[in-house]
KEVOKOL-175067 format. One record per residue: x, y, z of N, C-alpha, C in turn; residue number from 1. Coordinates in Angstrom, 3 decimals. Example, Ala and Ser with C-alpha at 12.3 -4.5 7.8 and 13.67 -1.06 7.14 Angstrom:
! residues 2
<n_x 13.190&n_y -5.690&n_z 7.800&ca_x 12.300&ca_y -4.500&ca_z 7.800&c_x 13.200&c_y -3.300&c_z 7.800&nr 1>;
<n_x 12.850&n_y -2.250&n_z 7.080&ca_x 13.670&ca_y -1.060&ca_z 7.140&c_x 12.900&c_y 0.030&c_z 7.870&nr 2>;
This chain:
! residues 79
<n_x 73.417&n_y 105.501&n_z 34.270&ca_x 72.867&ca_y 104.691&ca_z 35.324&c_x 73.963&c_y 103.874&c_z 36.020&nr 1>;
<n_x 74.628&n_y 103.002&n_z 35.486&ca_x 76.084&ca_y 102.454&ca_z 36.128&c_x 76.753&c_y 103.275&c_z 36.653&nr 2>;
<n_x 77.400&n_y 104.858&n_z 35.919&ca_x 78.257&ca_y 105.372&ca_z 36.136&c_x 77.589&c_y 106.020&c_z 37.584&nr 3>;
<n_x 76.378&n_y 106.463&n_z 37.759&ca_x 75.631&ca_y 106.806&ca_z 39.204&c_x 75.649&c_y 105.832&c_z 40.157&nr 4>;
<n_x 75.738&n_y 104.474&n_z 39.783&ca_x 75.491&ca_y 103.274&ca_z 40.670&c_x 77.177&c_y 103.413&c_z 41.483&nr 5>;
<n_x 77.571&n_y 103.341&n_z 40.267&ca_x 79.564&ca_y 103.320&ca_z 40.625&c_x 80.194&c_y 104.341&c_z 41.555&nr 6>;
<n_x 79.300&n_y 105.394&n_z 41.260&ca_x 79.690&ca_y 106.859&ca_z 41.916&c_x 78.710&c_y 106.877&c_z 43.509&nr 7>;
<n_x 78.023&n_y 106.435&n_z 43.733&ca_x 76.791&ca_y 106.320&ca_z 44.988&c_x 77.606&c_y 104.913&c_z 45.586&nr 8>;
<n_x 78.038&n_y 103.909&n_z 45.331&ca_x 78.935&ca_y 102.932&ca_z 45.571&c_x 80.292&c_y 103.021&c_z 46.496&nr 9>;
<n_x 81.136&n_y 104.476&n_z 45.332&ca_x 82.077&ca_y 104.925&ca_z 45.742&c_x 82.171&c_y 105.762&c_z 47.606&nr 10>;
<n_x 81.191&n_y 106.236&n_z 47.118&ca_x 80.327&ca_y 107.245&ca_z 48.217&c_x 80.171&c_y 106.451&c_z 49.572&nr 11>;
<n_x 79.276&n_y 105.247&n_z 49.236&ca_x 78.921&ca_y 104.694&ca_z 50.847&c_x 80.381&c_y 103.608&c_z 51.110&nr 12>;
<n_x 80.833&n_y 103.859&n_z 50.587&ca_x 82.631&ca_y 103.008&ca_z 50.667&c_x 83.120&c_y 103.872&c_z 52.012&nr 13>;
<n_x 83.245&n_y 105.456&n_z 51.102&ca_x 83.979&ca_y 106.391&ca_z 52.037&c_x 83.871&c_y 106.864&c_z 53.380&nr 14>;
<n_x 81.800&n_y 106.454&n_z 53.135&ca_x 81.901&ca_y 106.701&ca_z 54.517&c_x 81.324&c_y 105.549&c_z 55.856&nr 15>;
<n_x 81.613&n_y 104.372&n_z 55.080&ca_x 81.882&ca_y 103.372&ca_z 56.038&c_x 83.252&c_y 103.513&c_z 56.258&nr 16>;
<n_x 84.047&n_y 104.025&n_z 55.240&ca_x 85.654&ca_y 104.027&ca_z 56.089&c_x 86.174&c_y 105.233&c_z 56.896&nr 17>;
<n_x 84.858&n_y 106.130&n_z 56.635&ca_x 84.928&ca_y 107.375&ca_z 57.402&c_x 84.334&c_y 106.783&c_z 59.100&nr 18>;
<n_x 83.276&n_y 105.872&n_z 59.041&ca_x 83.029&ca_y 105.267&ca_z 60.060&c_x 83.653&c_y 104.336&c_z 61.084&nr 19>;
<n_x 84.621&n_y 103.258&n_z 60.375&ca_x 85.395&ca_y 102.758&ca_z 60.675&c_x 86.072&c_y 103.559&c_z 61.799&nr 20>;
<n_x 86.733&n_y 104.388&n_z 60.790&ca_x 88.251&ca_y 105.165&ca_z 61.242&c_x 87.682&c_y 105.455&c_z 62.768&nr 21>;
<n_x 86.385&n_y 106.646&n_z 62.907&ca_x 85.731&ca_y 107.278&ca_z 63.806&c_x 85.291&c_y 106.229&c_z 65.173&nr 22>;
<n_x 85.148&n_y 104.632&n_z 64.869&ca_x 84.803&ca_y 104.165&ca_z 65.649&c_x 85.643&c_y 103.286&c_z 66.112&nr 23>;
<n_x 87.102&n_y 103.288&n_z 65.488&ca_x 88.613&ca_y 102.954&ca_z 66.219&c_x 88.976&c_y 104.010&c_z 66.983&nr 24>;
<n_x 88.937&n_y 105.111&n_z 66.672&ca_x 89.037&ca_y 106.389&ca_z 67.733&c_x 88.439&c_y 106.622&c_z 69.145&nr 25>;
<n_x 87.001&n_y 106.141&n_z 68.967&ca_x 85.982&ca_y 106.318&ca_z 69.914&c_x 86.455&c_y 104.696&c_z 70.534&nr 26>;
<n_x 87.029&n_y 103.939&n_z 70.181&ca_x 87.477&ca_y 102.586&ca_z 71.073&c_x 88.851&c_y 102.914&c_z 71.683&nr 27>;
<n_x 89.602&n_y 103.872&n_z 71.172&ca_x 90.901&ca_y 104.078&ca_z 71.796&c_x 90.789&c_y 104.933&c_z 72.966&nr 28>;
<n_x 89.431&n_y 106.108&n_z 72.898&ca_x 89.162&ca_y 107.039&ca_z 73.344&c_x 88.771&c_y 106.104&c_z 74.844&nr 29>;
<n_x 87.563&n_y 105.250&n_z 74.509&ca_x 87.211&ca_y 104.218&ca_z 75.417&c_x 88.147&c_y 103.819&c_z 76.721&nr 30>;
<n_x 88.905&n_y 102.998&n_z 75.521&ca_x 90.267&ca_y 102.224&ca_z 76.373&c_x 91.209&c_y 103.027&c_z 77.235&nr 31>;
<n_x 91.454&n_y 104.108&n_z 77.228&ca_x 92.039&ca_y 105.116&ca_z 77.439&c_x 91.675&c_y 105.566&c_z 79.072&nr 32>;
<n_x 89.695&n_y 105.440&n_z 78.709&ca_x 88.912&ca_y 106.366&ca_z 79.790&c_x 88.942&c_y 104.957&c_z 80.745&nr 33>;
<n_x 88.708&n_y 103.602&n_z 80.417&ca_x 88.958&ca_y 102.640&ca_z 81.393&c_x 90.294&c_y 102.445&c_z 82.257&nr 34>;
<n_x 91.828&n_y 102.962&n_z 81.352&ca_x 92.719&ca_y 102.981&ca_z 81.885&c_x 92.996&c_y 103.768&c_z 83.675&nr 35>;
<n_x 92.361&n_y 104.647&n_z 83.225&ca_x 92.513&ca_y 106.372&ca_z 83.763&c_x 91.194&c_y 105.718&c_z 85.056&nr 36>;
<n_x 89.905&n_y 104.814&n_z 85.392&ca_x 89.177&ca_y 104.727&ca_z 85.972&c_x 89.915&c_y 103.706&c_z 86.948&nr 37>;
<n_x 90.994&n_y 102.689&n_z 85.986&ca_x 91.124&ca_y 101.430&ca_z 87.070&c_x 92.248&c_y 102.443&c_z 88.060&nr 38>;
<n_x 92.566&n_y 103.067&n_z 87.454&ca_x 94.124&ca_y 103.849&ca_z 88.366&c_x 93.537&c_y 104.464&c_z 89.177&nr 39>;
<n_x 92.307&n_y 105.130&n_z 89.274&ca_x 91.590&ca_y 105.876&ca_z 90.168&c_x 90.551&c_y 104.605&c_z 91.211&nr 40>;
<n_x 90.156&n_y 103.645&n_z 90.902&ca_x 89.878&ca_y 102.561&ca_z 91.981&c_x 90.964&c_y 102.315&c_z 92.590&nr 41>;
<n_x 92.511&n_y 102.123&n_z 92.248&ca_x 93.492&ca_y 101.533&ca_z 92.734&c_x 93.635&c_y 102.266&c_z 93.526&nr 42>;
<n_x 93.884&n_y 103.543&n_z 93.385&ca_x 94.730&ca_y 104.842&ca_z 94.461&c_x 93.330&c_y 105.271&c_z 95.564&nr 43>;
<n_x 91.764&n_y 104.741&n_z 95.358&ca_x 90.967&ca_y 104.649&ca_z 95.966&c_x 91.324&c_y 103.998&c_z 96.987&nr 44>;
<n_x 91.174&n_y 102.431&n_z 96.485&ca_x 91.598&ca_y 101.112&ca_z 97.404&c_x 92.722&c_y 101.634&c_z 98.022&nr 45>;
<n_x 94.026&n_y 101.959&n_z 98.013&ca_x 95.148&ca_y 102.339&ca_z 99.124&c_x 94.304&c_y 103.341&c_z 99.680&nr 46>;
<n_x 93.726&n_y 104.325&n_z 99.578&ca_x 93.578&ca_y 105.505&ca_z 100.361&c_x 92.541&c_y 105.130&c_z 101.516&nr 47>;
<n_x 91.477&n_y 103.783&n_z 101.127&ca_x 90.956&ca_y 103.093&ca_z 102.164&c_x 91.500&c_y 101.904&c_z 102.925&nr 48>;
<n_x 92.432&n_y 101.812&n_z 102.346&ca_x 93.291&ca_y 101.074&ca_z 103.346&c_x 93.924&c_y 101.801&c_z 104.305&nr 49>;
<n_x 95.050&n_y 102.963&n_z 103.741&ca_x 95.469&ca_y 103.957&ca_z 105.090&c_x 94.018&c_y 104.257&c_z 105.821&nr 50>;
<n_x 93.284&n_y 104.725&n_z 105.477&ca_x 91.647&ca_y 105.484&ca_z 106.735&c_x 91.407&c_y 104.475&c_z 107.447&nr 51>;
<n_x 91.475&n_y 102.720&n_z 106.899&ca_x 91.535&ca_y 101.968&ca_z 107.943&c_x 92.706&c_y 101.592&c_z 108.967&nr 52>;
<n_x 93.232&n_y 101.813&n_z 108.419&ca_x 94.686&ca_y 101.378&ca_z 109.471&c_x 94.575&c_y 102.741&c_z 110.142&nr 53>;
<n_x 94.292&n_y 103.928&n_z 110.178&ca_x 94.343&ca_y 104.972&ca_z 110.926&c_x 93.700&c_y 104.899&c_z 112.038&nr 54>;
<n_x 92.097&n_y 104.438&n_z 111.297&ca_x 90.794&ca_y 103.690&ca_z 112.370&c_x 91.368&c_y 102.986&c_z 113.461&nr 55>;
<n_x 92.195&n_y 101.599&n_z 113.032&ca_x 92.261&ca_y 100.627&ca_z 113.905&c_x 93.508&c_y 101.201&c_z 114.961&nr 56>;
<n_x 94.685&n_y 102.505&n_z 114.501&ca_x 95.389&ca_y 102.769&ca_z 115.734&c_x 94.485&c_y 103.888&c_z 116.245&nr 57>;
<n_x 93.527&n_y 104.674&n_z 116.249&ca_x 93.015&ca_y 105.744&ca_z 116.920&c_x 92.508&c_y 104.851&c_z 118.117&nr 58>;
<n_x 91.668&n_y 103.582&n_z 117.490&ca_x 90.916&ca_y 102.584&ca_z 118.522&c_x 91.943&c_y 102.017&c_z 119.815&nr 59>;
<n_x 92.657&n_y 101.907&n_z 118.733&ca_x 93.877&ca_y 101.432&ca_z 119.621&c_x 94.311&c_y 102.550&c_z 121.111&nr 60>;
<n_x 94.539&n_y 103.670&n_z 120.769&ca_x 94.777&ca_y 104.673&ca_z 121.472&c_x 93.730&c_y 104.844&c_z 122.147&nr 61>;
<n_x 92.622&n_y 104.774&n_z 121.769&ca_x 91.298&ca_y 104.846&ca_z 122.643&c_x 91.530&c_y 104.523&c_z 123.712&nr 62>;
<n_x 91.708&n_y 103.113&n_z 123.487&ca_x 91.624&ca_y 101.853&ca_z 124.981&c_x 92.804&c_y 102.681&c_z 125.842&nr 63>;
<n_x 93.812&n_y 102.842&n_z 125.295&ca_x 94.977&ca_y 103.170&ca_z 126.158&c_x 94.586&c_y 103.854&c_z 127.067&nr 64>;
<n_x 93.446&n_y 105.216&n_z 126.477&ca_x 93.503&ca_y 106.421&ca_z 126.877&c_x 92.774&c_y 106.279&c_z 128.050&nr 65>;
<n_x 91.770&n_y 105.336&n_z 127.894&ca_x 90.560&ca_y 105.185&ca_z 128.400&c_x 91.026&c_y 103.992&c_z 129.970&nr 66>;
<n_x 92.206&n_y 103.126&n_z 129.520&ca_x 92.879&ca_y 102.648&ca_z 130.560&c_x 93.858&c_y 103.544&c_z 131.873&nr 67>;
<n_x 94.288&n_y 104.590&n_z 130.870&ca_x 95.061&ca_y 105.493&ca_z 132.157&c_x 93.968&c_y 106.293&c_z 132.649&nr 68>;
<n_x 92.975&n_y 106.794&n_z 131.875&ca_x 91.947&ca_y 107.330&ca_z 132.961&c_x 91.341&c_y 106.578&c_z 134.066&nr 69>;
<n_x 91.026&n_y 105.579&n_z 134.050&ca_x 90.749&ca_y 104.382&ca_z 134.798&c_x 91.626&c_y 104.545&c_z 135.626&nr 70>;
<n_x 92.897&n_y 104.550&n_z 135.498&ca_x 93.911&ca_y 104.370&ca_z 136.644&c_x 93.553&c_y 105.785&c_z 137.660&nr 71>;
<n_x 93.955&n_y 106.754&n_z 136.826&ca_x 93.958&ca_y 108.622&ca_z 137.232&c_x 92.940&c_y 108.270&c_z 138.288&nr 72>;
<n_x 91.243&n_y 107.659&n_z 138.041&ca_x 90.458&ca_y 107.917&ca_z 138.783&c_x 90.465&c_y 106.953&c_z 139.648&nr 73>;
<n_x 90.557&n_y 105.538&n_z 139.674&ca_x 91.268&ca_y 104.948&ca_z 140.786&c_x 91.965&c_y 105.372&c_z 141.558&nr 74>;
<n_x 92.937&n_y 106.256&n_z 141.270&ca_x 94.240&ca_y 106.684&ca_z 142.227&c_x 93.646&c_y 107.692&c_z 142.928&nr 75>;
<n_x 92.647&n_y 108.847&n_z 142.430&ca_x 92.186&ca_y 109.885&ca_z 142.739&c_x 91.609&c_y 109.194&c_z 144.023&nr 76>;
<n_x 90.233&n_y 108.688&n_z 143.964&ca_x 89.083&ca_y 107.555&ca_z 144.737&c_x 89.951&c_y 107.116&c_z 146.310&nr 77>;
<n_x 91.150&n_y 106.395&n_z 146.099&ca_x 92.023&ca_y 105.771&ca_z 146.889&c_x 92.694&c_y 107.314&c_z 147.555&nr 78>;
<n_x 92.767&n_y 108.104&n_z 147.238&ca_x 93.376&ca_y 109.261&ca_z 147.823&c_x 92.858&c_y 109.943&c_z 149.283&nr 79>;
């Protein structure tokens, strides 16, 4: 009866340290997958920063474009 108690004892030892081990793994595994997510928001965030700065010179060029046509058809009108 002891020597079963001692031996069933031994047993749920091993595999709380079988658990342990498995659930430092699954936290490294974790830490790992958060690493790998913030680097992918970061290179997100720049890649919406260039699409905006692209935005604000296309706009930019807009007006320009939209100013020499203005002229073209003024000049045309006056012709």
């Amino acid at each position: 009866m002891i020597s079963a108690a001692i031996e069933q004892q031994g047993a749920t030892t091993q595999r709380i340290k079988r658990n342990t081990v498995e659930a430092a793994s699954g936290t490294s595994n974790v830490s790992a997958n958060i690493g790998g997510v913030s680097a992918g928001a970061g290179e997100t965030g720049a890649a919406a920063g260039e699409v905006l700065n692209a935005a604000g010179e296309l706009g930019r060029q807009s007006d320009s474009l939209r100013q020499e046509i203005t002229r073209l058809l003024n000049q045309i009108r006056a012709a």
